[in-house]
BAKENU-975349 format. One record per residue (C-alpha): x, y, z; residue in three letters. Coordinates in steps of 0.5 Angstrom, whole numbers, plus 500, padded with zeros to 3 digits. Example, Ala and Ser with C-alpha at 12.3 -4.5 7.8 and 13.67 -1.06 7.14 Angstrom:
// BAKENU-975349
R     x     y     z   resn
R   525   491   516    ALA
R   527   498   514    SER
//
This chain:
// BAKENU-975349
R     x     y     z   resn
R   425   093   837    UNK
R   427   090   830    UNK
R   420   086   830    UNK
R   416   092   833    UNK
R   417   096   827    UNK
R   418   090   822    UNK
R   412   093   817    UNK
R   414   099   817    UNK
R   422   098   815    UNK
R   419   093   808    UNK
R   421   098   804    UNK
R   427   097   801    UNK
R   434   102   804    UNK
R   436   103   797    UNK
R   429   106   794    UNK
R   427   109   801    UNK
R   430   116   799    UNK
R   423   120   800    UNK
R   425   123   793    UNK
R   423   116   791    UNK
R   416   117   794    UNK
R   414   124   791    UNK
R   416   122   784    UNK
R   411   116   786    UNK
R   405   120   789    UNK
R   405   124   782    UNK
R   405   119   778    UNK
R   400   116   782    UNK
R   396   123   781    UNK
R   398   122   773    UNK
R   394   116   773    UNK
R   388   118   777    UNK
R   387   125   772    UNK
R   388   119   766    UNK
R   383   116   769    UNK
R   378   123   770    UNK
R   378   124   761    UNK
R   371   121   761    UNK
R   369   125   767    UNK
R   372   131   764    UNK
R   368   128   757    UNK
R   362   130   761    UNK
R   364   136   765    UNK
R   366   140   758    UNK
R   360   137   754    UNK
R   356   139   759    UNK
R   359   146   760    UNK
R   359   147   753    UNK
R   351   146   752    UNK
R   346   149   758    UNK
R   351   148   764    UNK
R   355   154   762    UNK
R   355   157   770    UNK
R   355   151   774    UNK
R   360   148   777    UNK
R   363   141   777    UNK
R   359   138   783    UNK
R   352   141   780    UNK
R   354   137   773    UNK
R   355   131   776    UNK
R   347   132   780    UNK
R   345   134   773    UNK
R   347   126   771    UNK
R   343   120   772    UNK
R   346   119   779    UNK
R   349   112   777    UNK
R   353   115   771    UNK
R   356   120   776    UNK
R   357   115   781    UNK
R   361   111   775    UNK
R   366   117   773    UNK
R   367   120   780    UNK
R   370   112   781    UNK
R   373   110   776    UNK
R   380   114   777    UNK
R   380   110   783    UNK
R   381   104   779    UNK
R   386   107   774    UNK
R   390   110   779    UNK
R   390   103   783    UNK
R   394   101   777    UNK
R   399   107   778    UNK
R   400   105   785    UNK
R   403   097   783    UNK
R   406   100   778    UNK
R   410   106   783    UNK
R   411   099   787    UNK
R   413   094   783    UNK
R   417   099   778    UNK
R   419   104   782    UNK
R   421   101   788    UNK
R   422   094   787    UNK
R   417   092   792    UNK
R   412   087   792    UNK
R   405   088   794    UNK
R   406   085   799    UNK
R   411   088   803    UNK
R   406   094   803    UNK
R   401   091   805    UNK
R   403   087   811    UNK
R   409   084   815    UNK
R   406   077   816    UNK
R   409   072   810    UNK
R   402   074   807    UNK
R   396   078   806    UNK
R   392   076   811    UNK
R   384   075   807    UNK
R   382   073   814    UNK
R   383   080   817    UNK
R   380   083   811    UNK
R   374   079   812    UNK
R   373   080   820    UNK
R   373   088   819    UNK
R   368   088   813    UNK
R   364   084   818    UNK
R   365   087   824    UNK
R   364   094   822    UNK
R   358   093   816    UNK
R   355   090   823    UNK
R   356   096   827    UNK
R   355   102   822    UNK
R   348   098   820    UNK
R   347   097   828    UNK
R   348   105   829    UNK
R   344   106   822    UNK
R   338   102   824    UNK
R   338   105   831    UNK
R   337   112   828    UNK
R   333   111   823    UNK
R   327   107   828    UNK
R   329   113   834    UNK
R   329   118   828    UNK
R   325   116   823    UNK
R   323   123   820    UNK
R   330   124   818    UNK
R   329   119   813    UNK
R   325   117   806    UNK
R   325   111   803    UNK
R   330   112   796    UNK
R   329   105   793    UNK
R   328   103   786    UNK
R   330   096   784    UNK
R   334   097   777    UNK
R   337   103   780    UNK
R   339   101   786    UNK
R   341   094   782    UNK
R   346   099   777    UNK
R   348   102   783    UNK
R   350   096   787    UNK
R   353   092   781    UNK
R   358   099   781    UNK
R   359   100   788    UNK
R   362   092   788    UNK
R   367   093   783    UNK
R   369   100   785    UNK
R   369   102   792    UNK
R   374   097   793    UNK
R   378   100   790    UNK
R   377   107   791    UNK
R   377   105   799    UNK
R   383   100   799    UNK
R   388   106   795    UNK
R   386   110   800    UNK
R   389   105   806    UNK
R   394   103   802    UNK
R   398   110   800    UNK
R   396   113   807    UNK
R   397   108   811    UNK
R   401   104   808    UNK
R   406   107   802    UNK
R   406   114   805    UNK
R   407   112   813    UNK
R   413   108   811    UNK
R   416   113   806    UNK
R   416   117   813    UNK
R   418   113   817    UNK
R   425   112   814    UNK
R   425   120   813    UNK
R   424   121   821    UNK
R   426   113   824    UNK
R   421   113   828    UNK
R   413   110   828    UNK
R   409   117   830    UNK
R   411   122   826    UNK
R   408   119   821    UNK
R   401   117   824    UNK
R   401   124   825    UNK
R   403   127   817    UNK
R   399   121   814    UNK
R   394   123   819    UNK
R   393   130   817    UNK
R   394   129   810    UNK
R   389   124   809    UNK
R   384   130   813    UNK
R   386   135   809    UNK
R   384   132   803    UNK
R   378   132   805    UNK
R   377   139   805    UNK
R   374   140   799    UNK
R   369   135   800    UNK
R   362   137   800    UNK
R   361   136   807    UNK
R   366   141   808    UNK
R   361   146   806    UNK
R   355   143   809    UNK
R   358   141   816    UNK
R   363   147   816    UNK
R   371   146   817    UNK
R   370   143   824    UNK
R   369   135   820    UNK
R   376   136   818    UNK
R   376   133   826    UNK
R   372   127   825    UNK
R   377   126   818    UNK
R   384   127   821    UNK
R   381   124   827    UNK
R   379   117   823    UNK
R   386   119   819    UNK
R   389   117   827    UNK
R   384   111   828    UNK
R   386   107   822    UNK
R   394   109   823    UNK
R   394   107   830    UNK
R   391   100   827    UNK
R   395   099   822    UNK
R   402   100   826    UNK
R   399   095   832    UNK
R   397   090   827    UNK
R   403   091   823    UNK
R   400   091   817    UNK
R   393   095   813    UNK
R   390   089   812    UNK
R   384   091   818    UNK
R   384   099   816    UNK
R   382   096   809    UNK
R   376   092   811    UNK
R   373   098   815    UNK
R   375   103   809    UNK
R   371   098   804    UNK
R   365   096   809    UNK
R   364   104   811    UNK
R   364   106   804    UNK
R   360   101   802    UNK
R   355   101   807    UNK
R   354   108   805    UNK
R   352   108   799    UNK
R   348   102   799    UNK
R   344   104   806    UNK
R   343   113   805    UNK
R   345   117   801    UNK
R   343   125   801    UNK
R   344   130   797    UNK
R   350   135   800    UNK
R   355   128   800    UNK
R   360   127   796    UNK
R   358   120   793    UNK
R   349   122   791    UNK
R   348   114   790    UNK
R   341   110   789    UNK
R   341   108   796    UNK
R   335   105   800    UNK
R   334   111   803    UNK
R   335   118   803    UNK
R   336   123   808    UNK
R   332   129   809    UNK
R   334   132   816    UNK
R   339   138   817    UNK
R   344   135   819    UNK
R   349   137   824    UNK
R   356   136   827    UNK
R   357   135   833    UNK
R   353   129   836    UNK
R   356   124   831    UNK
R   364   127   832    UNK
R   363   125   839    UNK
R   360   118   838    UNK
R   365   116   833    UNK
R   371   119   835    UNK
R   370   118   843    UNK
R   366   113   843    UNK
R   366   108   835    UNK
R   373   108   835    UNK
R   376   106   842    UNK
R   371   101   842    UNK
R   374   098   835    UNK
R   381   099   837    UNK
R   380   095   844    UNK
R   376   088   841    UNK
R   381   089   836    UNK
R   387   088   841    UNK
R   384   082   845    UNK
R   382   079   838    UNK
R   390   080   836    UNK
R   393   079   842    UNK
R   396   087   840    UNK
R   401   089   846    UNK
R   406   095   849    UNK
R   402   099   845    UNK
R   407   105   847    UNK
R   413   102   843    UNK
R   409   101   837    UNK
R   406   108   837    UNK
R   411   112   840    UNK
R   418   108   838    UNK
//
């Protein structure tokens, strides 16, 4: 059982108390805010001209699409900096250690699921687009898109691996050494990674009901995570699934308003894409994962 959980014991007994985590959860949120003054630059300029009744959102669209595209990312990067700073300073950790059990970050793996799930997700666009094509307009403009492109390569790595790396990893052991055991945190870490996405504009236009598909992912990478004994596969889709949305479609009630290849037109709706994803996507991925890794006694390493 010691190295079924091997990557969730990491952290160090001395500096697991959960205090520890809640003092690094809102340092990493004062980076982030530190990272939103040019944001909020825009938002009270803005504000203090002709946008005086509008909201931040409706700010943001009123922005040349690649400017807000920039400030909505840069806070990532910032508090991707609080984050090693929490780990190294805070809990005299190596960033390793919440990264992976293995004796280093395993690139390879990384590679794998970039690969693997930039492959499926173009699989499943193109598939919608060739049976829908009415659903979509061509959006291309090339120095746009090239700007855009160029952003989305520095930024959305970041933006995506903090996720994995707070949810999956930083948290997920954090409440690990609060309950001693591996499936309440999925479970919280799940939930929570779900309900920070409430107030997503997707929210609004697909109703609270894509809080499921959301805690639904949550569980998705968790579960990977605590099978592989490491984030190393969960950071490769997250980066590879928001990448590909920015560069592949954009629409106008998305969080992220990009100068995408195309852009989509239709109505959309819930229900057929929470079914794919969480019924169909997702196991398929979590069984060529676990013939590719020889993952096994799923029960102890989920339940344990």
């Amino acid at each position: 059982m010691k190295n079924q959980n091997l990557f969730l014991e990491n952290c160090l007994p001395e500096k697991s108390n959960f205090l520890y985590y809640l003092i690094g959860s809102l340092i990493i949120i004062i980076f982030n805010l530190i990272g939103q003054i040019p944001l909020f630059y825009y938002v009270s300029k803005s504000v203090s001209s002709e946008h005086v009744n509008t909201g931040t959102l409706d700010i943001l669209n009123s922005l040349d699409s690649n400017l807000a595209y920039f400030l909505i990312l840069f806070p990532f990067l910032i508090a991707f900096l609080g984050f090693i700073f929490v780990i190294k300073k805070l809990h005299r950790q190596s960033f390793k250690s919440v990264t992976t059990s293995r004796s280093k970050i395993d690139i390879k793996r990384i590679i794998f699921s970039f690969l693997y799930w930039t492959t499926l997700s173009s699989i499943i666009f193109f598939s919608d687009l060739i049976i829908s094509p009415d659903n979509f307009e061509l959006n291309f403009k090339v120095f746009p898109f090239l700007i855009m492109l160029i952003i989305s390569i520095i930024f959305i790595p970041f933006q995506s691996a903090l996720e994995e790396y707070i949810f999956r990893g930083y948290l997920m052991q954090g409440f690990s050494k609060m309950f001693n055991n591996r499936w309440m945190p999925l479970i919280l870490t799940s939930f929570i990674f779900g309900s920070l996405h409430y107030f997503n504009p997707e929210v609004d236009k697909l109703g609270p009901g894509l809080i499921i598909y959301y805690i639904g992912t949550g569980f998705f990478f968790g579960i990977i995570t605590l099978m592989d004994e490491g984030i190393e596969l969960s950071i490769g889709l997250h980066v590879a699934n928001n990448l590909m949305t920015a560069i592949l479609v954009t629409a106008e009630w998305t969080s992220f308003q990009t100068e995408s290849i195309f852009k989509d037109v239709s109505e959309p709706s819930l229900g057929v894409e929470l079914v794919v994803f969480l019924f169909i996507v997702y196991p398929l991925t979590m069984y060529i994962f676990s013939k590719k890794f020889n993952w096994f006694n799923w029960r102890n390493k989920i339940f344990s």
